[in-house]
C-alpha positions in Angstrom: 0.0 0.0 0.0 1.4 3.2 -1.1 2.2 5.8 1.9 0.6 9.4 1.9 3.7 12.0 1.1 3.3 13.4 4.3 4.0 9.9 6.5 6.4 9.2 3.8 8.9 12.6 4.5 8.0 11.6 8.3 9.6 8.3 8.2 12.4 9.8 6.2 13.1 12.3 8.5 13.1 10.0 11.7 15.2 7.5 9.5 18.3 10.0 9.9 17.8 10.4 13.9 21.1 8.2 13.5 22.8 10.9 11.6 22.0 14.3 13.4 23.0 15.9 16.5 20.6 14.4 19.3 19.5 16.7 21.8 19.3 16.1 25.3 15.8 14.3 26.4 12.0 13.9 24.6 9.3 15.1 27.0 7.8 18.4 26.9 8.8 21.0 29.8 7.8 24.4 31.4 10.4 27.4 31.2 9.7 28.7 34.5 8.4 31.9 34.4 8.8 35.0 35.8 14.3 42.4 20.7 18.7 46.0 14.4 21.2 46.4 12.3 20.6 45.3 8.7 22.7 43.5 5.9 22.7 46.6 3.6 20.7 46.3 0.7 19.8 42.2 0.5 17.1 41.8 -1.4 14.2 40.0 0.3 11.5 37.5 -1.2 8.9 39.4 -2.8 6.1 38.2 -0.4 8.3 39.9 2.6 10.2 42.5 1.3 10.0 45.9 4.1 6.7 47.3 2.4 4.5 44.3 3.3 2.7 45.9 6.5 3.3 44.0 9.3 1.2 43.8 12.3 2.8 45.1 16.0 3.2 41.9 18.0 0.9 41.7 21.1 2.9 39.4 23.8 0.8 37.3 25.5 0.0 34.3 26.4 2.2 31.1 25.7 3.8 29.7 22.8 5.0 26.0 22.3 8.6 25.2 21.2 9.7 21.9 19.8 13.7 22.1 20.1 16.4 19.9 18.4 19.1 22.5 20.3 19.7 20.9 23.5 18.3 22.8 26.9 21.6 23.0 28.3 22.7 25.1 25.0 19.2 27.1 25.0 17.4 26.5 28.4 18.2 29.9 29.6 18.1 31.9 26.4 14.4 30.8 26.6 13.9 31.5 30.5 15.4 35.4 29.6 12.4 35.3 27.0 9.6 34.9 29.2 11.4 36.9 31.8 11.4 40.2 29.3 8.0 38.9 27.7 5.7 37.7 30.0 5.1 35.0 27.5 5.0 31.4 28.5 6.6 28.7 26.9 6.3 25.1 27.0 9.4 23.5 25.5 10.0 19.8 24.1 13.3 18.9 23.5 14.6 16.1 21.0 16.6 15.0 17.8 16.0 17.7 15.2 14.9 15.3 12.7 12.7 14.0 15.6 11.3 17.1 16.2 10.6 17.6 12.3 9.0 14.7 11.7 6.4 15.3 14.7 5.7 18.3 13.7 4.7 16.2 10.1 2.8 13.6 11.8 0.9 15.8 13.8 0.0 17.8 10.3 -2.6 21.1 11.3 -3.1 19.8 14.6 0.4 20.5 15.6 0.3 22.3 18.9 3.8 23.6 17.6 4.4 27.5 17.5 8.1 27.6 16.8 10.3 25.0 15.4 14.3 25.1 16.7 16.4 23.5 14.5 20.1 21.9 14.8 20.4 21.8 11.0 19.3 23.6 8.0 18.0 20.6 6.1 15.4 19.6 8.8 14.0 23.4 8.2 14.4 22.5 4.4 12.2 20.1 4.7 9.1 21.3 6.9 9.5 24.7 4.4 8.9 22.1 1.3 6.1 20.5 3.3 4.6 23.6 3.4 4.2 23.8 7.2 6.2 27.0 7.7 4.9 30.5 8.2 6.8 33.6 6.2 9.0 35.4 8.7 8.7 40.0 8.2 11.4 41.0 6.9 12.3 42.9 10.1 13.6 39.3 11.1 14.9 38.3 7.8 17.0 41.1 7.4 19.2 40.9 10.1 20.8 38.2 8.8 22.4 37.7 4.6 20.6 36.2 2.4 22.9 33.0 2.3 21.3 32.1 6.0 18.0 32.2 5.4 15.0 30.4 3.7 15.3 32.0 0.3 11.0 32.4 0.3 11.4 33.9 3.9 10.0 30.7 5.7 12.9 30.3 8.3 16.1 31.9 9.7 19.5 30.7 10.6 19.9 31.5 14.5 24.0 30.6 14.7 26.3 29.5 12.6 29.4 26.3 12.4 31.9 26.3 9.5 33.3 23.2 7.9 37.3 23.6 8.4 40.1 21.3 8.2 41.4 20.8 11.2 45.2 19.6 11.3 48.0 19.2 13.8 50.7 22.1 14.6 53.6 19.3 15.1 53.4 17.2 11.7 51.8 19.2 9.3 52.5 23.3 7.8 49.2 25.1 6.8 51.0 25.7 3.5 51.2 22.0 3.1 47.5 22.5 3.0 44.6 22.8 -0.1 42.2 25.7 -0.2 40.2 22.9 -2.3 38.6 20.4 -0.5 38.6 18.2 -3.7 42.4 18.2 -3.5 42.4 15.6 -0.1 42.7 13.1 -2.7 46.2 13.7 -2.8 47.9 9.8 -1.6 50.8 12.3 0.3 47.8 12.4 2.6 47.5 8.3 2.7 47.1 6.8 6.3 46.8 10.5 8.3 43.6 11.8 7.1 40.1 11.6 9.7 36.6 11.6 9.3 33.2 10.6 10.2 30.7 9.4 7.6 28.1 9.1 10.0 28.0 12.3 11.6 25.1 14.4 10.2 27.4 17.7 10.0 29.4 15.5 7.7 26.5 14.1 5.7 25.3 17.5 5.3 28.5 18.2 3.9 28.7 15.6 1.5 25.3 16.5 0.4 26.5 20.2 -0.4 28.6 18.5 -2.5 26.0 15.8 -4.4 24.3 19.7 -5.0 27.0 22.1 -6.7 29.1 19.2 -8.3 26.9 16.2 -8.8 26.3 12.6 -7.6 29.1 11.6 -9.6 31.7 13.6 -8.6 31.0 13.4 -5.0 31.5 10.1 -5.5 34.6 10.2 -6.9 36.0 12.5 -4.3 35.1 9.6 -1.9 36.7 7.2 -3.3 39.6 9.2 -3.1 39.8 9.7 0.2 39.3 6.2 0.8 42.1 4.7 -1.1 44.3 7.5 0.9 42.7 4.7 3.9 41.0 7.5 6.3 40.8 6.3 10.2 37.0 6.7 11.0 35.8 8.2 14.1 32.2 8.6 15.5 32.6 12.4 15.2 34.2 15.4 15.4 35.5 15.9 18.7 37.4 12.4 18.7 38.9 13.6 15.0 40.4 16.4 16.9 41.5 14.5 20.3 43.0 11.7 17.1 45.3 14.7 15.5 46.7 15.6 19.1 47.3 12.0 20.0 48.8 11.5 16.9 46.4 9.4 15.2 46.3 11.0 12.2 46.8 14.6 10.9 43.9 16.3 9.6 40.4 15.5 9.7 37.5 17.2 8.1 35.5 18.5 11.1 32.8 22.0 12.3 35.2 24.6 13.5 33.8 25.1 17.4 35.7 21.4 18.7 38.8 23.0 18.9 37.7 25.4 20.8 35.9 23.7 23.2 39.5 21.5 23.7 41.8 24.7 24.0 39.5 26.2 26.5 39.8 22.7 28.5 43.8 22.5 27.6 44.7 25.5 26.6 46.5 27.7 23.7 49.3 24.9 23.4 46.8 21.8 22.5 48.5 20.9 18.7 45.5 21.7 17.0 44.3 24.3 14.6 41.8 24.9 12.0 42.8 25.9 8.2 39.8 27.6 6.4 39.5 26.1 2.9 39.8 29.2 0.8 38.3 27.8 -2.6 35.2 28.6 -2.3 33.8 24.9 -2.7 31.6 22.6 0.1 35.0 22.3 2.3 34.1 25.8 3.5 30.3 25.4 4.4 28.5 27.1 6.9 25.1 25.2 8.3 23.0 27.4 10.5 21.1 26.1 13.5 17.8 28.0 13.0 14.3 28.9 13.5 10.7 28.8 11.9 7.2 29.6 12.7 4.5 26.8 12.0 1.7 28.2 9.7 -0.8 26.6 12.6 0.9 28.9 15.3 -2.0 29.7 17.6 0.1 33.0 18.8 2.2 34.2 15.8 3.0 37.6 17.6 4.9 36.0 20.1 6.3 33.2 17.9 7.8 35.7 16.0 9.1 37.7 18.7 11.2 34.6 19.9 12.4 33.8 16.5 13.5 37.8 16.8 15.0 37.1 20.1 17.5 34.7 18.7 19.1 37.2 17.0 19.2 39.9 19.2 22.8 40.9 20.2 21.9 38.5 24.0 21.0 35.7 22.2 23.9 36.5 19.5 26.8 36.5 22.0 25.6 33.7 24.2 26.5 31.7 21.0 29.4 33.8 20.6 30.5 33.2 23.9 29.0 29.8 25.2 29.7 27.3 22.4 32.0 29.4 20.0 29.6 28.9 17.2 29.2 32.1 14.6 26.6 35.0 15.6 24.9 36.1 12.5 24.0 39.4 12.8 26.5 42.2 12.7 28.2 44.2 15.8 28.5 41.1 17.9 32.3 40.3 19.3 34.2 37.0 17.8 36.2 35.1 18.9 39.4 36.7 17.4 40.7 33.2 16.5 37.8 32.5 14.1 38.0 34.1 10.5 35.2 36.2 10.2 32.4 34.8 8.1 33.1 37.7 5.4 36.1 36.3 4.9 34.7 32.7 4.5 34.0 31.7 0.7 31.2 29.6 0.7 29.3 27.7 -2.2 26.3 28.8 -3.8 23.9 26.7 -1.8 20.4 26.8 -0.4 21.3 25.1 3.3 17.4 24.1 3.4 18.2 22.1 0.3 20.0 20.2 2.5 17.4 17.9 3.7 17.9 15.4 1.1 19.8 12.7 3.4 18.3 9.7 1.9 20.7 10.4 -1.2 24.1 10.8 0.2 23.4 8.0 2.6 22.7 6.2 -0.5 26.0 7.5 -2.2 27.9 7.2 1.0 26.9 3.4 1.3 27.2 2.9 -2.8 31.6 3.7 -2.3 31.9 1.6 1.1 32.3 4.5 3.3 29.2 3.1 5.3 28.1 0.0 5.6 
């Protein structure tokens, strides 16, 4: 018996709970009670660009959040909410895919206002389900256009860059390819890491399968594996690998090193070299946020959405997990490379979603099994 599309983008969705970041527990909470600078001249969908009138927000009342950001990354950001609001929220907590295919199960009767995503692709998806509300543009603005929904339907909160992370003892960064197509090279045979199931990598390789074609990708993957890559189960033990001496490089999210040089300081042997070609090696995926077109409170979905990118919200990221704030005027790190200096390729991160296929691929050339 054929499936309805709906159940059948469901089962698809929780089919990759294996592959993205899990969030810590399932059941629905209570918060306990108790928002800009522009991009210059992006130009916005034509359904939300500044002149659509947009109606002043009355706060009230309580919103529901499904999040696939864990609560000990964005508990608190959501307690400051209702503190400055007055709005409750009741908060469920899961695997982002989880979360998105819930929200698809559960179809208009969703009791979902605002949808917190780990990954681009999961937000992808609910947009092509058609379950997403547009965002104003007073929202959309504050951030370019390459980290947003490009028909206004959701908006990257934070941002993690794909980097190639190497070790300070064995290896010069001018030994080192602003192409991430060039790590095919055998010099690089036996020292190179990586972690095919890891979502951040899958969404990688699926950035790939989308500017340069299934083939291709494939053929960069069987590269790397006749160079005979270690595999690890993600990115932080790719990084502990290179300073034990493992291997050399691996292709990791920038932020693990800097969660290990704040635990061991400026000497750990680690760095991160910033691809400089312009091609997937030099991604950035966006955690982010969306309002469900069957939001019973809108005004103070929105508002939340907003709050995420305020400059609080902007530097707890900055500051808490090293991840990228997207809007402009907040501090970085100054060890990062500032995201206008990042070349990135020319891809919608929402596009993302189809996992299916590089699992597929990745499965087709033996890196999984």
């Amino acid at each position: 018996m054929s499936l309805p599309p709906r159940r059948r983008v469901a089962l698809a969705l929780a089919a990759a709970l294996s592959i993205l970041p899990l969030a810590c527990g399932g059941n629905e909470s209570s918060v306990p009670s108790a928002p800009p600078e522009t991009t210059g001249g992006d130009r916005l969908p034509a359904s939300v660009r500044p002149d659509t009138p947009v109606p002043p927000p009355s706060l009230a009342g309580q919103i529901t959040v499904y999040s696939g950001r864990s609560q000990n990354l964005v508990g608190s950001l959501l307690q400051r909410f209702e503190t400055l609001t007055g709005v409750e929220i009741k908060v469920r907590y899961g695997a982002t895919a989880e979360m998105a295919a819930l929200i698809l199960e559960e179809g208009e009767n969703s009791p979902c206002d605002v949808y917190y995503a780990q990954d681009a692709g999961a937000l992808g998806a609910l947009a092509a389900a058609g379950r997403l509300r547009p965002l104003p543009p007073s929202i959309l603005s504050k951030v370019q256009p390459r980290f947003r929904s490009p028909e206004g339907l959701w908006v990257g909160s934070s941002g993690r860059a794909r980097v190639v992370a190497y070790s300070t003892e064995r290896v010069r960064e001018a030994d080192l390819y602003d192409s991430i197509w060039s790590y095919t090279d055998p010099k690089w045979t036996g020292r190179i890491g990586w972690a095919p199931t890891n979502g951040s990598f899958q969404a990688f390789v699926t950035a790939m399968r989308l500017t340069a074609g299934d083939q291709a990708t494939a053929e960069w993957l069987k590269g790397i594996l006749r160079n005979r890559p270690k595999t690890y189960a993600n990115n932080a033990a790719i990084v502990a690998a290179i300073a034990d001496g493992e291997i050399d490089l691996g292709f990791v999210n920038h932020y693990y090193l800097f969660n290990f040089l704040a635990e061991r300081g400026e000497s750990f042997p680690v760095r991160n070299f910033y691809p400089r070609a312009g091609d997937p090696g030099s991604l950035i995926n966006v955690a982010g946020a969306a309002v469900l077109k069957t939001s019973r409170n809108p005004a103070a979905a929105e508002a939340l959405v907003d709050f995420l990118l305020s400059p609080e919200a902007q530097a707890s990221f900055a500051e808490e997990t090293h991840e990228y704030p997207l809007i402009p005027g907040v501090p970085l790190d100054p060890r990062l490379r500032s995201l206008d200096e990042i070349a990135t390729p020319d891809v919608d991160l929402g596009a993302l979603a189809d996992l299916e296929g590089t699992l597929n691929l990745l499965r087709e050339v033996g890196a999984l099994e």
